[in-house]
N, C-alpha and C positions, 0 to 999 in steps of 0.2 A: 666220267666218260659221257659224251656226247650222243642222244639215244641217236636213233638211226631212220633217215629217212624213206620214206614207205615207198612200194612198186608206184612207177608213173599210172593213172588210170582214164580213161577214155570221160569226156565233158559229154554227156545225150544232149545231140544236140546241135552239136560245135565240131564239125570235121575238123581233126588237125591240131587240138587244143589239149592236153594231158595235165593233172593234176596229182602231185604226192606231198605230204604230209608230214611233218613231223612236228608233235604237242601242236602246237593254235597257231605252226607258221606253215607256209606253202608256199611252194613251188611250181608252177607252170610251165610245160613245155609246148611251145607254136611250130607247127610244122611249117617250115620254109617253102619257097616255090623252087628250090632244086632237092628239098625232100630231107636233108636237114634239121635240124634242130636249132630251137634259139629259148634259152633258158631264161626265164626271167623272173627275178626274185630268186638267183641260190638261196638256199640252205645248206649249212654243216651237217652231216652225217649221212652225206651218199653213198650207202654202205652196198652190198650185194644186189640186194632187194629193186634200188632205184636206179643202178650201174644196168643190172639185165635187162631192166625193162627200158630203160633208156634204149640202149642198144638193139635190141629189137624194133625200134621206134624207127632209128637214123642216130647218123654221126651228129656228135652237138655242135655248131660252128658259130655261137653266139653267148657269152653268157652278159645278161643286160642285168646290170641293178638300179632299181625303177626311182631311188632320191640317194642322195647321201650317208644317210643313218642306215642301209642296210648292205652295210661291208663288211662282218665278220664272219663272212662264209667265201669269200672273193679270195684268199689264199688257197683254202681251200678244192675250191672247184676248180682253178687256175691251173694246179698241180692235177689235180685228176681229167680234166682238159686241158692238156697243155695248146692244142691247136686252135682253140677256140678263142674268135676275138672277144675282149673284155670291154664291154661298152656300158654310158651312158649318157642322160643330157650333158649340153654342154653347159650349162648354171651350176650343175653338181661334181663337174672333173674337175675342180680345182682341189679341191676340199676333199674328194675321195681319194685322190692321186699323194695329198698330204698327211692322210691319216694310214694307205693302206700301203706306199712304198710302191704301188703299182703303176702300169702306165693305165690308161683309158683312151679307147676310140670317141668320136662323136656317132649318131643316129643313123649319119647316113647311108653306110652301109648296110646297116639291119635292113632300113629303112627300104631299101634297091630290091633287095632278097624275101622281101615280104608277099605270099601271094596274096592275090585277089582277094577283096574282103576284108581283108586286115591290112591296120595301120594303125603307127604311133601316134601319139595326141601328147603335146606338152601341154602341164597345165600352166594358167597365168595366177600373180597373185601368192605365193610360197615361195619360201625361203630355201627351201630343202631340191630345187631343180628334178621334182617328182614327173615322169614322164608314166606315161600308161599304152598301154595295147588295146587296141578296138578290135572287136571279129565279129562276123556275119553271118550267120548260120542258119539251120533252116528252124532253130527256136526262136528266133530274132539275134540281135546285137549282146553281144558281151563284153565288159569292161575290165580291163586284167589290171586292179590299180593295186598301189603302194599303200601308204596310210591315208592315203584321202578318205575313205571309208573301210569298213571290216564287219563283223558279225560275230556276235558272241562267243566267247569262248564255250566249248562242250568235244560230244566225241568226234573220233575222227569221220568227215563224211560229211558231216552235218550240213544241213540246206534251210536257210531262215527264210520271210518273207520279206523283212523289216531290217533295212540298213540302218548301223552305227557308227558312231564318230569316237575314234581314239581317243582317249581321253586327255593324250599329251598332244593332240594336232593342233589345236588354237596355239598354245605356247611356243612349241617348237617345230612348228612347219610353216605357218602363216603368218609372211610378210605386209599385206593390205586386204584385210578381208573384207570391203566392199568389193574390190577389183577381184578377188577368188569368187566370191557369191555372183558377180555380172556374168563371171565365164563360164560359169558351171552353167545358170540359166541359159547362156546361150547353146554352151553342149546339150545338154538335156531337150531344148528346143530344136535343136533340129537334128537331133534322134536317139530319144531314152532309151537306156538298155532293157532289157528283162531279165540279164544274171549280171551280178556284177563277183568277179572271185578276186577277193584281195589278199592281200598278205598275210592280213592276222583274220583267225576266228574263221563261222562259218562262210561258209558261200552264201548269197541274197540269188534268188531265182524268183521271178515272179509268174502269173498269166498272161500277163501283161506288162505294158513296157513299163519304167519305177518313173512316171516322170513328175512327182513329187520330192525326186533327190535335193533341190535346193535348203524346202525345209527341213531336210534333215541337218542337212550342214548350218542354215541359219537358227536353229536351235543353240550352238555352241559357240556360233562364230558371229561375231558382232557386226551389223552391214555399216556402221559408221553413228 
């Protein structure tokens, strides 16, 4: 049995930004600018716990999976949102569409319905058509990515300093990693986040903005 995903709960920090949990994966929900929901990264086992608080939140009217590899919760959530459009990049609909039987929208629409401050980022440079969520808040910028980075496994909550690199990303996400290393530097240059909350492991929060993320990723990933 699939354990069971935890109450959505409030990012300090981040109007509009909700996080729940389940073992070392997450879920993220972005309040829309018609007040809405848009899911990104499901998770399997949206049991009572994440349905209520959901619900309290807004209607969900987006569920985005952030690359390819993370579709075994997309039946799933589909069935318990049946109104909700099912999006992703368009590099990763072909390949999600053939693994999961499902249809998939492009960005754009997310994209229309996103308030102020927030905005999708595709990355360049991966194989996997991992697309991310940028927000603005009054702790600074935050980065809602896929496996491009994560934070250690530990309990639920947890808040590291120190981002890490999946251990299976070089292998099976990275198509030209000089050309992922050029983009990142350019993202991080003109404007580092100070949290980054990904899919796996803990959340990375800093003081200050992380704008040393390159090395982290050229620790794993070859520039050529």
């Amino acid at each position: 049995m699939v354990a069971e995903l935890s109450a959505f709960a409030p990012v300090a920090g981040w109007d509009g930004i909700f996080v729940a949990e389940r073992a070392n994966l997450r879920c993220v929900a972005v309040r829309l600018r018609d007040g809405s929901l848009c899911l990104y990264n499901p998770v399997a086992g949206t049991g009572a716990a994440a349905q209520e608080s959901l619900a309290a939140l807004g209607a969900v009217s987006y569920l985005m999976t952030p690359n390819h590899y993370h579709n075994k919760a997309l039946a799933e959530l589909t069935a318990t949102y049946p109104e909700a459009v099912l999006c992703c990049s368009a590099e990763a609909q072909g390949r999600l569409e053939r693994i999961t039987g499902l249809s998939f929208s492009g960005l754009e629409g997310l994209r229309a319905a996103l308030p102020d401050g927030v905005e999708l980022i595709q990355t360049e440079g991966l194989k996997t058509g991992e697309a991310w969520i940028a927000a603005r808040g009054e702790a600074g910028l935050a980065w809602l990515v896929g496996d491009a980075f994560c934070g250690p496994k530990g309990k639920a909550g947890a808040v590291v300093e120190t981002a890490q690199m999946l251990g299976t990303f070089p292998n099976y996400a990275v198509e030209d990693g000089p050309a992922y290393l050029r983009w990142l530097a350019g993202q991080v240059g003109a404007g580092a986040p100070s949290m980054i909350i990904p899919c796996h492991g803990a959340m990375i929060r800093r003081a200050m903005a992380y704008g040393d993320l390159r090395a982290v990723a050229e620790a794993v990933i070859s520039d050529g």
